[in-house]
C-alpha positions in Angstrom: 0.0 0.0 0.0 2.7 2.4 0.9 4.4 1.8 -2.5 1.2 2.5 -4.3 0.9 5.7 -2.6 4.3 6.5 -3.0 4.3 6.1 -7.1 0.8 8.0 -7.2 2.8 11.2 -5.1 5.4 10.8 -7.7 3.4 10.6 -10.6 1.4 14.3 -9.1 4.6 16.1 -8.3 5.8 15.2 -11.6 2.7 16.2 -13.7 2.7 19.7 -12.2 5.4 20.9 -14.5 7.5 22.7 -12.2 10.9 22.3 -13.9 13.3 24.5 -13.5 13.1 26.1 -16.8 9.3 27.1 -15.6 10.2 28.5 -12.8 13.3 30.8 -14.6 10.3 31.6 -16.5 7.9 32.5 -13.4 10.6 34.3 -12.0 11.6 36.6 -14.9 7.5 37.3 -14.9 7.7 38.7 -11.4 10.8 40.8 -12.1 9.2 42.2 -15.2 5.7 42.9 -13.2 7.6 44.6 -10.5 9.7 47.1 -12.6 6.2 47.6 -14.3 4.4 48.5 -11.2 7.5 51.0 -10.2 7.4 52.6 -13.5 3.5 53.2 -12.9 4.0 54.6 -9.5 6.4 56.9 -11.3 4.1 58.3 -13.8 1.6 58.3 -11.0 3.4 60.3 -8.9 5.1 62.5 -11.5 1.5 63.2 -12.6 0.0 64.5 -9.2 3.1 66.8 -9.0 2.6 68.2 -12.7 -0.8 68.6 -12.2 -0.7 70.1 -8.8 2.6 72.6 -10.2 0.4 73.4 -13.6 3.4 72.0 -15.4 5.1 69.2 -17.6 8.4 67.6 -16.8 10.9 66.5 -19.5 13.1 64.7 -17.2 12.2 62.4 -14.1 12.0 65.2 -11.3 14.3 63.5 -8.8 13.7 66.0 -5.9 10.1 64.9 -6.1 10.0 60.8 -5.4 11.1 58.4 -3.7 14.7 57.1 -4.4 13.4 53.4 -4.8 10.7 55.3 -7.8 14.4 55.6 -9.6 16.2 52.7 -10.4 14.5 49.2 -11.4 14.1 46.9 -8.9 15.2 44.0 -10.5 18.6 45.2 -11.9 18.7 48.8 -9.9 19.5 50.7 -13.8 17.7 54.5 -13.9 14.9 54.7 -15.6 15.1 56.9 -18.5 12.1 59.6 -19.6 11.5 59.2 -23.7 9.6 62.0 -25.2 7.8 62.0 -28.6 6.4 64.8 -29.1 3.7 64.9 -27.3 4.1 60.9 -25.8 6.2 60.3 -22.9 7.3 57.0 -21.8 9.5 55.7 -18.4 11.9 52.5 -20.1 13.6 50.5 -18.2 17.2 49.7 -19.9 17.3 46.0 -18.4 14.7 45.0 -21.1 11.7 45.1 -19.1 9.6 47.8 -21.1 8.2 50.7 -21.0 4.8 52.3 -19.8 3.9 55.3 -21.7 1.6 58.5 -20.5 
């Protein structure tokens, strides 16, 4: 009986599919979701100050945020402000994207 059981645990732990290429895979996911949620917070925050100031910024105001608002988490590269025309966009340079405003 406890052989039986012991296969049938096997058998479940291998048919969840956590390998470790999966979990490289969940992992990079998180790191990208994170510097995404930073870089919203950034326009977030960048917004309430232009907004209450009656102006538009055309570089990250660093007197303004948090230090941590700065740098990815994931890598800890700055952010960089892109500006096209009249688009703006926080990039991260470690590949994880951009969110545009």
């Amino acid at each position: 009986m406890k052989k039986i059981l012991l296969i049938a645990l096997s058998l479940v732990l291998l048919s969840c599919g956590t390998t470790t290429s999966s979990i490289d895979e969940i992992r990079e996911r998180l790191e990208v979701n994170k510097c995404r949620l930073n870089r919203e917070e950034v326009i977030f925050q960048m917004r309430d100050h232009e907004y209450l100031q009656d102006t538009t910024y055309t570089e990250i105001p660093g007197f303004l945020l948090e230090d941590s608002l700065y740098t990815c988490p994931s890598s800890g590269e700055f952010y960089s402000l892109v500006m096209d025309g009249d688009d703006r966009s926080i990039e991260c340079p470690s590949g994880h994207g951009d969110s545009s405003f």
